[in-house]
Every structure is written in structure tokens, then in C-alpha cells.
N, C-alpha and C positions, 0 to 999 in steps of 0.2 A: 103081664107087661107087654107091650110093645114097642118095636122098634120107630125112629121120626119116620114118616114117609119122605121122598125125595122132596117135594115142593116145598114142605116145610124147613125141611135140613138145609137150601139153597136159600133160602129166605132168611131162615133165623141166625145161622151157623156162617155160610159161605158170603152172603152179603155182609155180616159182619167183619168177616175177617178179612175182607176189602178195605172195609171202612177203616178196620184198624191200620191197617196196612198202609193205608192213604196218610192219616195220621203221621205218623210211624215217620212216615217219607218227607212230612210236612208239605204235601201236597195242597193247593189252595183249594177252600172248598167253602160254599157261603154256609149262612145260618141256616137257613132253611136245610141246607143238606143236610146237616150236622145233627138236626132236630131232630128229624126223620130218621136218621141212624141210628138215632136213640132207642125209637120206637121198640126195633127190636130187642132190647134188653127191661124194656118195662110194662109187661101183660098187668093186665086186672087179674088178682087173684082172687076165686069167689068160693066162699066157705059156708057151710052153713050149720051151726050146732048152739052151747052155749050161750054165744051171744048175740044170736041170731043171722038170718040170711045177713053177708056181708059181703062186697068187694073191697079191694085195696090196691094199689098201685107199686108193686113191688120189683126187683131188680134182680129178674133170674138168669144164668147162666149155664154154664154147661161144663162135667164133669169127664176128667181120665176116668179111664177102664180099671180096677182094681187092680191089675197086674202092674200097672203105669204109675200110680197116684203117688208112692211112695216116693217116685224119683223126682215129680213135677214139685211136691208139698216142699223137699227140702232143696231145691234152684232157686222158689219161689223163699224160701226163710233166710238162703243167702242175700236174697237181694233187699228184704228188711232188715236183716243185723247190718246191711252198710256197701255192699259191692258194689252197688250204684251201676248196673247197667242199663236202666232205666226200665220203668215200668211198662212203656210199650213194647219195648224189644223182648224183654221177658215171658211178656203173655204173647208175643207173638211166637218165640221161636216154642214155647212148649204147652200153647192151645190151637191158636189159632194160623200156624202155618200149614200147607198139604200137605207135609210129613206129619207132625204134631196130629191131624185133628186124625188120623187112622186110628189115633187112641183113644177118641171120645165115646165113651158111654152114649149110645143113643137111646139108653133107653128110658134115661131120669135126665130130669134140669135141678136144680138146687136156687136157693135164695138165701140170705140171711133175715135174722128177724132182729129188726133193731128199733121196734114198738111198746111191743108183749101189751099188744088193747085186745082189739075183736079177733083179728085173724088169730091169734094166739090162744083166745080163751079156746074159739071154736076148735083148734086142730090138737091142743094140751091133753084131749082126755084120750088120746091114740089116733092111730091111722085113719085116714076122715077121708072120701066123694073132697073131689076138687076141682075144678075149671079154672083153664089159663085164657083171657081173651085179651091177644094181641092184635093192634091197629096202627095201621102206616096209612094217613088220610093221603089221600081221598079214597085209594080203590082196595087196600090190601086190608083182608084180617082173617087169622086162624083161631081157631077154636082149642083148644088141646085139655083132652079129659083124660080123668084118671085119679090115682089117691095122694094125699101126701103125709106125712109122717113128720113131726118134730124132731131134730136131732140134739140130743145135748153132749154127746163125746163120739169118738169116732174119726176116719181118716176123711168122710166126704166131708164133715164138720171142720174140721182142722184147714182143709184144702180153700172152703170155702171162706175162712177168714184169712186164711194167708193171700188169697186174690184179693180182695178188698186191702190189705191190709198193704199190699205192693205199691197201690195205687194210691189207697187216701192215709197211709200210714197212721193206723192208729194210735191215738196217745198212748205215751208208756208208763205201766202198771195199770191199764185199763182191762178190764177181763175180756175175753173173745164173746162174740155174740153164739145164742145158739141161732139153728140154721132149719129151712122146711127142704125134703126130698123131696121132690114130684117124680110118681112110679109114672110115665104114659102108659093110658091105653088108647084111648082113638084120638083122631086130628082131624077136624073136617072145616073144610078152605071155607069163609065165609065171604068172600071177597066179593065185587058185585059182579065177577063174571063167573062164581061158580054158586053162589046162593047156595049156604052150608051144604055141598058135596061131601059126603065124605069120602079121607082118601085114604086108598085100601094098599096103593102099591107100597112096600116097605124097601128098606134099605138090601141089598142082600147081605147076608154073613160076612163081616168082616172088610166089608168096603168102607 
């Protein structure tokens, strides 16, 4: 595994947490802004096994550090049993604030799988070669390789649908989705001003 590199970490993580942030504030911001914000939370994920080469358009995110997860999982289940301090506030003050994100795992993203067609068949039979290709038109796109693994129980599992679940509040007695890891190993800027570079500098230890 590998840790994000900085450009990417600034891009997918810290540009985010603006935008939420904007949000949040109910800052005015047009469509097209808003679109684009998106970007970063929806790579093509490309798989290739089973049911042959496939991309998908999937909704990944980013994960507390193991030491952490246990505190964010149950903040995150108070505020579906009913505490209502809103779903932005929530992921903001324990993902996506500069306090908060010193606890993110940089070295996996997570997704839910709420499908189970191609990308399911191909990653079902274990740990499987996977590429994330994210695009912020017109000039930005990363590449991010590495493997990913299906999860059916577990605390990244768990975590992963309690963030979904803050948000678009799933129906009740509805079962939890399972969820794909992505281990990183390389990153490389595909943007048009770096024509797939890859980027080597990493995070340091615990920044």
C-alpha cells in the first residue's frame, strides 16, 4: 500500500472539505460549481474478472484510521437514531474538518456497493487489480491504482454505511449494503498539464 500523494490529497480530500464546508455555511454557489464538487466523489471504477473488463461510476470516500473509526462509527449512529445535528455538521466536524482529517487513513478509499451486477461479479471471487479514474472537466483527472477487496462485515463496512446512512437515511429494516476497500498503490496526475506523471512524493508520517 501506499500513502495519497499531496496533489491528490488537495484535490480529492481538502477541495472537498471546502466544498462541504461552503455548504455547511450555505454559502451561494451556482450549478456548475456544485457539479464539479461532485466530481470528486465519483471515479470510474474499472475491474476486470468474471464479468469482464468493466467501468462503473461509483461514490468513494475516505476512511478514519483504525484507532479513530470506533469513535466517528458511533457520533455518526447517534445522529441516525435521531440527535439531528445535521448531516453536514456531522461529517464535517469528524471527517472533514483540519482537526478531523489528521485521522484519515490515507492509505485506502471505500465505496458502497448498492448494485451487485459487473463490478460485483468481477471483485466477489477476492482481492482483484483496480483503477479509480477521477475527472473534474475540463483540465483535472487522476488515475489511482491498486487492489480492492469486497467487504461483508467489519468496522470500515459499518462506517461506510453509517456515512451514507446520515445523509440519505436509509429506510428502516432495510439490511446495510456491503462495501469495496481500495488498498492505493500509485497515483498518477493525468490532467493536461501533467500527461499521466506519476506522483511519487507521498504524504509524510502522520501529517
Amino acid at each position: 500500500m501506499s500513502r495519497m500523494p499531496q496533489a491528490f490529497w488537495e484535490w480529492a480530500f481538502v477541495q472537498r472539505a471546502d466544498f462541504i464546508r461552503k455548504m455547511m455555511d450555505k454559502q451561494d454557489m451556482d450549478e456548475g460549481e456544485m457539479f464539479l464538487a461532485f466530481t470528486r466523489h465519483t471515479p470510474a471504477m474499472v475491474t476486470n474478472g468474471p464479468a469482464g473488463l468493466n467501468a462503473s461510476i461509483k461514490g468513494f470516500g475516505f476512511v478514519p484510521k483504525e484507532e479513530c473509526i470506533d469513535e466517528v462509527i458511533a457520533v455518526l449512529n447517534m445522529e441516525i437514531e435521531g440527535k439531528k445535528q445535521g448531516a453536514l455538521k456531522i461529517l464535517w466536524e469528524n471527517i472533514y474538518s483540519p482537526e478531523a482529517s489528521r485521522n484519515i487513513d490515507k492509505t485506502k478509499l471505500v465505496s458502497l456497493e448498492l448494485a451487485r451486477k459487473h463490478t460485483f461479479e468481477n471483485v466477489s471471487p477476492g482481492k482483484t487489480p483496480c483503477t479509480l479514474i477521477y475527472y473534474q472537466p475540463p483540465k483535472v483527472s487522476f488515475e489511482v491504482r491498486g487492489e480492492v477487496e469486497l467487504l461483508h462485515e467489519g468496522k470500515v463496512l459499518e462506517f461506510a454505511n453509517a456515512v451514507h446512512d446520515v445523509y440519505h437515511r436509509r429506510p428502516a429494516g432495510s439490511k446495510k449494503n456491503l462495501a469495496y476497500q481500495f488498498f492505493i498503490k500509485e497515483v498518477f496526475d493525468n490532467s493536461v498539464s501533467s500527461f499521466g506523471k506519476r506522483l511519487d512524493e507521498g504524504l509524510e508520517e502522520g501529517s
